[in-house]
DOKEGU-553807 format. One line per 4 residues: their letters; for each residue x, y negated, z of N, C-alpha, C, CB. Coordinates in steps of 0.001 Angstrom, whole numbers, padded with zeros to 6 digits. Glycine has a CB too. Layout:
DOKEGU-553807
a) X Y Z X Y Z X Y Z X Y Z; ... .
end
This chain:
DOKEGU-553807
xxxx) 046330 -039036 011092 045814 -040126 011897 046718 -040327 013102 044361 -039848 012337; 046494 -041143 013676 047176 -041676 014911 046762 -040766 016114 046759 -043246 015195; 048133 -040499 016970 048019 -039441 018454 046924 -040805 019144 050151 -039005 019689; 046272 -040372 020000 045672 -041269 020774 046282 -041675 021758 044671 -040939 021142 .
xxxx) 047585 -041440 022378 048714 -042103 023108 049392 -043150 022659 049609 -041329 023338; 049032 -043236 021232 049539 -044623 020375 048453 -045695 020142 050067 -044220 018819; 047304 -045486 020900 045940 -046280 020808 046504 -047725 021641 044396 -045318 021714; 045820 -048724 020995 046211 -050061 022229 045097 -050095 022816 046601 -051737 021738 .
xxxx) 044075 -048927 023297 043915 -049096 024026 044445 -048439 025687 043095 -049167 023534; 045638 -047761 025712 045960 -047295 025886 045916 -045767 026620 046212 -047999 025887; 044559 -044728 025943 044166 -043986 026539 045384 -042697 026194 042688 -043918 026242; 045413 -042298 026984 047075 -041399 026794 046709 -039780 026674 048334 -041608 028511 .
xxxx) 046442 -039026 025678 046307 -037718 025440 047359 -037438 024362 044879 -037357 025066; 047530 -036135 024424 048877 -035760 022708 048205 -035203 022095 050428 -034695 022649; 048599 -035335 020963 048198 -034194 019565 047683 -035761 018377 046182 -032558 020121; 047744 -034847 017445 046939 -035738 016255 045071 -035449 016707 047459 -034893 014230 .
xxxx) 044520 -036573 016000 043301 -036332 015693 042536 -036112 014412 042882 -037087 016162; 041681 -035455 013764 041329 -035588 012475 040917 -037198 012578 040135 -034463 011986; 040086 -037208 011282 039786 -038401 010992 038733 -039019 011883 039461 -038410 009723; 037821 -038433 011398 036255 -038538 012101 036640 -038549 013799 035057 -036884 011617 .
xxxx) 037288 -038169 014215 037521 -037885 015768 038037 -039238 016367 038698 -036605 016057; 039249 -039541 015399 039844 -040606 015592 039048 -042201 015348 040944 -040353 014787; 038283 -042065 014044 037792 -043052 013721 036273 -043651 014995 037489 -042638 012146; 035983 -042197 015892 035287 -042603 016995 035862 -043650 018291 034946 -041373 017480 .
xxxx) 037186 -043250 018012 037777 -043670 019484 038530 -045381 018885 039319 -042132 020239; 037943 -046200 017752 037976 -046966 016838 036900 -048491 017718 037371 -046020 015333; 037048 -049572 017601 036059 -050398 017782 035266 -050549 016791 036419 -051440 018126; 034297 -050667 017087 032788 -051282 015749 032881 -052783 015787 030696 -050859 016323 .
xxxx) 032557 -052744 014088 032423 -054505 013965 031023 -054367 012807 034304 -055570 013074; 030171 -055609 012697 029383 -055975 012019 030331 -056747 011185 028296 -056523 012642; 029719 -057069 009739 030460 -058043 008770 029881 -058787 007781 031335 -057439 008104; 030272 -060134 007812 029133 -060813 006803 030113 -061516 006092 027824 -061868 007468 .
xxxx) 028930 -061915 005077 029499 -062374 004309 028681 -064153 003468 029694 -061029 003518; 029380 -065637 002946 028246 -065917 003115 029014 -066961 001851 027495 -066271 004709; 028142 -068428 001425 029405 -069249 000616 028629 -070780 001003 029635 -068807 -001549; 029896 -071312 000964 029992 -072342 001535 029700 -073534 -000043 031548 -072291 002472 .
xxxx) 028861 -074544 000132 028331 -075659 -000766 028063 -076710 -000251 027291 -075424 -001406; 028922 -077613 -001476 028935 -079104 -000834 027603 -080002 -002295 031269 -079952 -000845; 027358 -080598 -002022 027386 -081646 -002810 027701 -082301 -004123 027733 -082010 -002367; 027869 -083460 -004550 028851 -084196 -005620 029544 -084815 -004829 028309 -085165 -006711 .
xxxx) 028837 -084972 -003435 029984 -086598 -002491 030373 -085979 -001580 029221 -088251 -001665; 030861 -084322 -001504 031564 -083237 -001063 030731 -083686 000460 033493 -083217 -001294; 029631 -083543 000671 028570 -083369 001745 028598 -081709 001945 026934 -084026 001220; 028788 -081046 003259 028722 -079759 003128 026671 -079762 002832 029570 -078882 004752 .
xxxx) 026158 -078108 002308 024755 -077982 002111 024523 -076626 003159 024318 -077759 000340; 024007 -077246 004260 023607 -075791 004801 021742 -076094 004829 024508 -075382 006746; 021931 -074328 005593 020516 -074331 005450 019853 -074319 007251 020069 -072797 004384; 018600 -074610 007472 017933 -074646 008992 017787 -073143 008933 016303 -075632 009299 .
xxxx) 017906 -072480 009513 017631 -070928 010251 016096 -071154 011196 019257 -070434 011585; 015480 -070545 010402 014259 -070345 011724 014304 -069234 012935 012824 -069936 011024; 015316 -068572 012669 015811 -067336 013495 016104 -067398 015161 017162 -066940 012835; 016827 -068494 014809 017991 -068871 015462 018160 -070520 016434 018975 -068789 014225 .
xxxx) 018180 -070378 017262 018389 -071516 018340 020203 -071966 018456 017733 -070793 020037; 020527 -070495 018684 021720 -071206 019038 022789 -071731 017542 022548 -070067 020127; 022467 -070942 016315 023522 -071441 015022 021981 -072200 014213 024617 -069656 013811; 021494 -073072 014653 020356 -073645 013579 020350 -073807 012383 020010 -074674 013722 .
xxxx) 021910 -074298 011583 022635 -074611 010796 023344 -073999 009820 023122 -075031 011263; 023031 -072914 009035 024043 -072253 008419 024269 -072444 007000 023881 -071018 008635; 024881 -071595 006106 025415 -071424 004810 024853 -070215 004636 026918 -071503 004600; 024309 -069967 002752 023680 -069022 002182 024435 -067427 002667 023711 -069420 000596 .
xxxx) 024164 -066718 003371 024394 -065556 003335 023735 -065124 004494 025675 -065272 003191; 024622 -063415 004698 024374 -062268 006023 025285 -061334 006400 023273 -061364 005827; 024787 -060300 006263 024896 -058649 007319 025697 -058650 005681 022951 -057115 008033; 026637 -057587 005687 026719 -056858 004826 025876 -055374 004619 027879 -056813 004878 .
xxxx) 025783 -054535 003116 024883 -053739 003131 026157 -052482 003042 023631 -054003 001938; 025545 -051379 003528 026259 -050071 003564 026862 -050568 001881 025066 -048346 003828; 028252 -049811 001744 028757 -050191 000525 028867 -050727 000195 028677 -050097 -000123; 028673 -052219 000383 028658 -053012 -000067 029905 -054083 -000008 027668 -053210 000231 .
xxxx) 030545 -054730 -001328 031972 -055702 -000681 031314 -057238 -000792 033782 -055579 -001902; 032414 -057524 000455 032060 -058871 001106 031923 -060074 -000364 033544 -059341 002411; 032046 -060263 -001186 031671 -061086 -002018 030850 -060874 -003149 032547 -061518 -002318; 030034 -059173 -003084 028800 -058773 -003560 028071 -059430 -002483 028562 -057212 -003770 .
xxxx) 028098 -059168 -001221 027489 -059408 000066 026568 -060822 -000177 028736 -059557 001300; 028073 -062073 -000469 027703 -063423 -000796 027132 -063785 -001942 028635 -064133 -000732; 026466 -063003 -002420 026266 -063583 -004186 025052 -062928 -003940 027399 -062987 -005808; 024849 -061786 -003344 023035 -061122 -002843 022643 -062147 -002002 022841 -059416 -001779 .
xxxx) 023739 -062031 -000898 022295 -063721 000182 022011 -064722 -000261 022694 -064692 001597; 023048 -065087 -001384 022722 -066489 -001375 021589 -066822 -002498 024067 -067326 -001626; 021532 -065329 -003643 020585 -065594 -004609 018969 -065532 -003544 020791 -064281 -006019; 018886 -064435 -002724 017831 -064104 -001697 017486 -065206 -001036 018205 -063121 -000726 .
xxxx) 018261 -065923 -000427 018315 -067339 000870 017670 -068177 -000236 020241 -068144 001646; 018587 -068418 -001888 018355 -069918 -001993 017555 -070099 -003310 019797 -070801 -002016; 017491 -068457 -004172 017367 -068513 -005486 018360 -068904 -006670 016500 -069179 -005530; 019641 -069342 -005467 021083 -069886 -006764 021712 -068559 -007065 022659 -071136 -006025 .
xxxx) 021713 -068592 -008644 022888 -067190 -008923 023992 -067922 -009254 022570 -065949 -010306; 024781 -067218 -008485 026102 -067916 -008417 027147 -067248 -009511 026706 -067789 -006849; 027837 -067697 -009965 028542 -066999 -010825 030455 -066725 -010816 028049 -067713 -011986; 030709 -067341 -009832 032120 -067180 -009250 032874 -067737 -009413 032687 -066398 -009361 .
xxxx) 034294 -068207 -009854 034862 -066727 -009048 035145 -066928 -008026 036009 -065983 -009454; 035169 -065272 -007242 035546 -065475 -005790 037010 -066337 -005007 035606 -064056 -005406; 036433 -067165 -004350 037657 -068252 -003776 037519 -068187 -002273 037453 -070023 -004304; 038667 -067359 -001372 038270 -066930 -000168 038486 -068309 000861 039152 -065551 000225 .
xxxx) 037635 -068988 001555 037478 -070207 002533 037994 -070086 003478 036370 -070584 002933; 037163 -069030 004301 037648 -068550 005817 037620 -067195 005595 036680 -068972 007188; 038193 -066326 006924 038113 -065379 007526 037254 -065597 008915 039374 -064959 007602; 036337 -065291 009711 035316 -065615 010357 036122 -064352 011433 033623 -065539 009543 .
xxxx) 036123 -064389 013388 036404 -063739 013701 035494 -063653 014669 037407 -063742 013715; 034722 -062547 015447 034390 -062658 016684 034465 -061553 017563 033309 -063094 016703; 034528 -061303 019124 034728 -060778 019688 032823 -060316 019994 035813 -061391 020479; 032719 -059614 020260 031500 -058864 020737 031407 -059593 022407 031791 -056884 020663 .
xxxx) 029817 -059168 022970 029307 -059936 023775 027970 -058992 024534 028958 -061283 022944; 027638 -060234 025666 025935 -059908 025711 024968 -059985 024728 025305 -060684 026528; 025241 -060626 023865 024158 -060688 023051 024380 -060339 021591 023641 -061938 023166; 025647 -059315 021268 025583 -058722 020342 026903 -057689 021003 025619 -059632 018964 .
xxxx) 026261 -056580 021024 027605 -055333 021300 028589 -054950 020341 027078 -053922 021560; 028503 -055980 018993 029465 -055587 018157 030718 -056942 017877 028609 -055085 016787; 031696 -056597 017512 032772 -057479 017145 032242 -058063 015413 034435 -056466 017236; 032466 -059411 015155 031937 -059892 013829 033087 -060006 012632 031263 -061361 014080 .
xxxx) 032859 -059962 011725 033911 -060288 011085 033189 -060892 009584 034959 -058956 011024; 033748 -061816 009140 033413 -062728 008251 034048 -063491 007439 032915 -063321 008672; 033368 -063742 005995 034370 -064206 004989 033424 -065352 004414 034935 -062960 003802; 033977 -066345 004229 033440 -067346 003995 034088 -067883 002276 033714 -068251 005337 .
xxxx) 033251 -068122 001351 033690 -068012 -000022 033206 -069662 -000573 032846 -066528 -000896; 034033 -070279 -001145 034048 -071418 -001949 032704 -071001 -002760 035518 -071654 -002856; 031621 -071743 -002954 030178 -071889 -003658 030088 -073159 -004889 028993 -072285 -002332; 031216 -073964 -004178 031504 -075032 -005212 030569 -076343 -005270 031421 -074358 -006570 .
xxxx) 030093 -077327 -005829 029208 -078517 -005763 028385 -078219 -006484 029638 -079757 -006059; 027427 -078663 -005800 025836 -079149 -006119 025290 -080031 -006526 025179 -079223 -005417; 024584 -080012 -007912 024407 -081260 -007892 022697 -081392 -007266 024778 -081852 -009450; 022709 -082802 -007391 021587 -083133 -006441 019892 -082313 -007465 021609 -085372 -006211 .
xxxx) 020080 -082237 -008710 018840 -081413 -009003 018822 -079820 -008398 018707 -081367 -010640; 020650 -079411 -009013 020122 -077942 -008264 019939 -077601 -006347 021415 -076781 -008824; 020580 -078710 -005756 019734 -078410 -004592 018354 -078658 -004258 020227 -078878 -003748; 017877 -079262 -005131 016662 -079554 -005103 015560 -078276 -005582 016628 -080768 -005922 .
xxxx) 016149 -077758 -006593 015529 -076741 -006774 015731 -075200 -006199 015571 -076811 -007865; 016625 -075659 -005089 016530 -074197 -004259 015258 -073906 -003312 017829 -074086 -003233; 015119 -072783 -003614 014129 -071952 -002924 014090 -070998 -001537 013875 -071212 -003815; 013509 -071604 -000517 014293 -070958 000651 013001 -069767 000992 014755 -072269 002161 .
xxxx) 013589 -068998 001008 012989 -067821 001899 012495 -067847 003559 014068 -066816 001856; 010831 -068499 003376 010451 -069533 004477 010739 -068372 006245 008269 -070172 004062; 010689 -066537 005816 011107 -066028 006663 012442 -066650 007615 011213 -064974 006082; 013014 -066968 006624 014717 -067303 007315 015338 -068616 007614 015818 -066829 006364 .
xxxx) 014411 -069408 006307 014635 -070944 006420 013463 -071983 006095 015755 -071290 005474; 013523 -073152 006542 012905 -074050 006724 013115 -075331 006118 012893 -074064 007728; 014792 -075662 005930 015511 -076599 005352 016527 -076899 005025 015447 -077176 005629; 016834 -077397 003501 018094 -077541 003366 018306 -079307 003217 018569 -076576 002091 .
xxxx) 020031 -079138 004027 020405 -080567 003608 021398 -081182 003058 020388 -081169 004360; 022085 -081491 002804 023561 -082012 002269 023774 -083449 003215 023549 -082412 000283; 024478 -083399 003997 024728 -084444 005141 026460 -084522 005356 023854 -083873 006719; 026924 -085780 005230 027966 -085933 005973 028620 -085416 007068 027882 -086681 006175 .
xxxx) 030300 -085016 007089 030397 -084170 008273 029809 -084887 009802 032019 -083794 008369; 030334 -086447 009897 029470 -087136 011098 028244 -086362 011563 028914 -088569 010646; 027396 -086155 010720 026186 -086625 010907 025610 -085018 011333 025518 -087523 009490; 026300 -083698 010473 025896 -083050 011244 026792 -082273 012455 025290 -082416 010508 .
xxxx) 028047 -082768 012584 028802 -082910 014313 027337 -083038 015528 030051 -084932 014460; 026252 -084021 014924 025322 -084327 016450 023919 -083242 015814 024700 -086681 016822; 024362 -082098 015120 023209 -081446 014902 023273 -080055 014913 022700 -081828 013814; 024514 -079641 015391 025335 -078369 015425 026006 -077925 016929 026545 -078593 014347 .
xxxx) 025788 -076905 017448 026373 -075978 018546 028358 -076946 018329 026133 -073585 017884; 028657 -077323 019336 030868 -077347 019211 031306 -076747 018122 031947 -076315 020507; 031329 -075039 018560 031932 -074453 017737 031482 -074213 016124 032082 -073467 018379; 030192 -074194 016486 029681 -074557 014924 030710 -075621 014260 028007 -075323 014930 .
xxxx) 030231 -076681 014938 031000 -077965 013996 032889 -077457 013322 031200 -079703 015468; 033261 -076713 014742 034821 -076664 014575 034841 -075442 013165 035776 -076017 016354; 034085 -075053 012938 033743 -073636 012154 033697 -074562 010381 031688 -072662 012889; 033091 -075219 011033 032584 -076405 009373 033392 -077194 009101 031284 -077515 009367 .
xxxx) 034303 -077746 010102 035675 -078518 009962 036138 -077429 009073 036692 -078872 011443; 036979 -076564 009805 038205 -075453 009698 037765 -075141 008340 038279 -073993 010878; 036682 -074676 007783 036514 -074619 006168 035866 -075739 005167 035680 -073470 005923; 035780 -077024 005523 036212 -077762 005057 037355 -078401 004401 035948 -077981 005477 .
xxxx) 038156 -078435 005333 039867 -078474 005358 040397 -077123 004355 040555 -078219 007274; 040436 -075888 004576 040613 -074981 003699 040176 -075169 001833 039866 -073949 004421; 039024 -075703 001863 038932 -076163 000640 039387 -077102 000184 038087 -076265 000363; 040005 -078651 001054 040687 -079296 000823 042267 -079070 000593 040337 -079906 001499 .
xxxx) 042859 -078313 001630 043804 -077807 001047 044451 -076650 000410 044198 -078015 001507; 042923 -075635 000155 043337 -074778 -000719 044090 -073354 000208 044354 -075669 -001749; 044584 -073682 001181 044705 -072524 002124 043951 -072135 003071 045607 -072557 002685; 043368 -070900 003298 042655 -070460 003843 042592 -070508 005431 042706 -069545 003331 .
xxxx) 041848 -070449 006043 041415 -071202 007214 041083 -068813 007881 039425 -072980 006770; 041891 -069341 009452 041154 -067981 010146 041001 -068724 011329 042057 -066360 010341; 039377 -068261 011529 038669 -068985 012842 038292 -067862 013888 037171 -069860 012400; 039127 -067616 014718 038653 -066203 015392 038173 -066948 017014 040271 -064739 015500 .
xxxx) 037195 -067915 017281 036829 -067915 018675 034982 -068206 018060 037856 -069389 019861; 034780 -066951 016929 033339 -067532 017146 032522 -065903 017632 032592 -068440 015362; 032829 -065804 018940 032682 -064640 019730 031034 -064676 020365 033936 -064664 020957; 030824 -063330 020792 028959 -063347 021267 029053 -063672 022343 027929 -061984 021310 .
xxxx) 029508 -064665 023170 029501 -064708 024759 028551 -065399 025232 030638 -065237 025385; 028562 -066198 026125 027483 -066828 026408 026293 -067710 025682 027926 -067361 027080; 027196 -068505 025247 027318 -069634 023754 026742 -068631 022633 029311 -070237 023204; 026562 -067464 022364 027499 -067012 021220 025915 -066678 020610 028950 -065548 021500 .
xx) 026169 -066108 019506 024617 -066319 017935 023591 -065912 018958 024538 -064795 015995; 022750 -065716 018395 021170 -064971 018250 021370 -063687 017287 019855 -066146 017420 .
end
C-alpha cells in the first residue's frame, strides 16, 4: 500500500501501511446506481420522489447494496421503483460525481445506464412503489427545465446529449452543499 507521505492529503508519516490501516486514512463515498428512459418521442421518463424536496424528479434507481455492481444495482431499483424488468445491455450514460456536504457526510458517486424507450403502454403499466413515488411522466426537456432544481436540469441535459452522441457524459458538480439532495 501507499507510505502515507504519498497521501494527497498530505499527512506526512514514513513506513508502509497494511491494507486495512491504509484503506482508513481513504475518503468514503456512497454509490448509486440508476437508468435513464425516454419515451417513443425521446421525452426523458422520470419519476416524483415523495422523499425528497430538493431532487423531486428522478430516474428508476438508488444506494447500492453491499456487493453489489452498479448495473445489478440498476436493474434491482428499477424492477422495485417501477415493476420494469429490464433486460439490457448495459450502456454506460453518465458517471454522476459529488462532493460530500451538510447534508450528507459522504462523497456520491454514480452511474447512470441507457434504459432505452418506452412505449406509451409500458409506461403506463408501471407500478410505483407509493413509499418512494407518486408519479411518473414523460415530458419534454422544456417543460421539465421549470420543474427541476438548475442542476438537476444540467444533470438531464448532460445525459441526454450522451445518449445522443453516444459518448459518455461525467457530471461531477452534483455535490451535498447547500443546494445539495435530501
Amino acid at each position: 500500500m501507499s507510505r502515507t507521505g504519498d497521501h494527497p492529503s498530505g499527512r506526512v508519516t514514513s513506513g508502509w501501511l497494511p491494507p486495512e490501516q491504509f484503506a482508513e486514512t481513504l475518503p468514503k463515498a456512497s454509490a448509486f446506481a440508476c437508468l435513464f428512459f425516454t419515451d417513443e418521442h425521446e421525452r426523458p421518463v422520470q419519476l416524483h420522489a415523495v422523499y425528497s424536496r430538493s431532487h423531486p424528479w428522478q430516474w428508476p434507481g438508488g444506494c447500492m447494496d453491499e456487493g453489489e455492481r452498479p448495473w445489478e444495482t440498476a436493474l434491482r431499483e428499477c424492477r422495485e421503483e417501477t415493476g420494469i424488468v429490464y433486460g439490457g445491455p448495459p450502456r454506460l450514460l453518465a458517471t454522476v460525481f459529488g462532493l460530500p456536504g451538510r447534508k450528507w457526510p459522504l462523497s456520491t458517486v454514480g452511474f447512470v445506464f441507457d434504459g432505452g424507450r418506452l412505449t406509451a403502454d409500458r409506461i403506463r403499466a408501471i407500478t410505483l412503489n407509493p413509499a418512494e413515488h407518486d408519479e411518473v411522466r414523460a415530458l419534454a426537456p422544456e417543460e421539465w427545465r421549470t420543474l427541476m432544481p438548475a442542476r438537476d436540469f444540467e444533470r438531464l441535459e448532460a445525459v441526454m446529449r450522451a445518449r445522443r452522441t453516444g459518448v459518455a457524459a461525467y457530471f461531477d458538480t452534483w455535490d451535498w452543499g447547500e443546494d445539495g439532495g435530501d
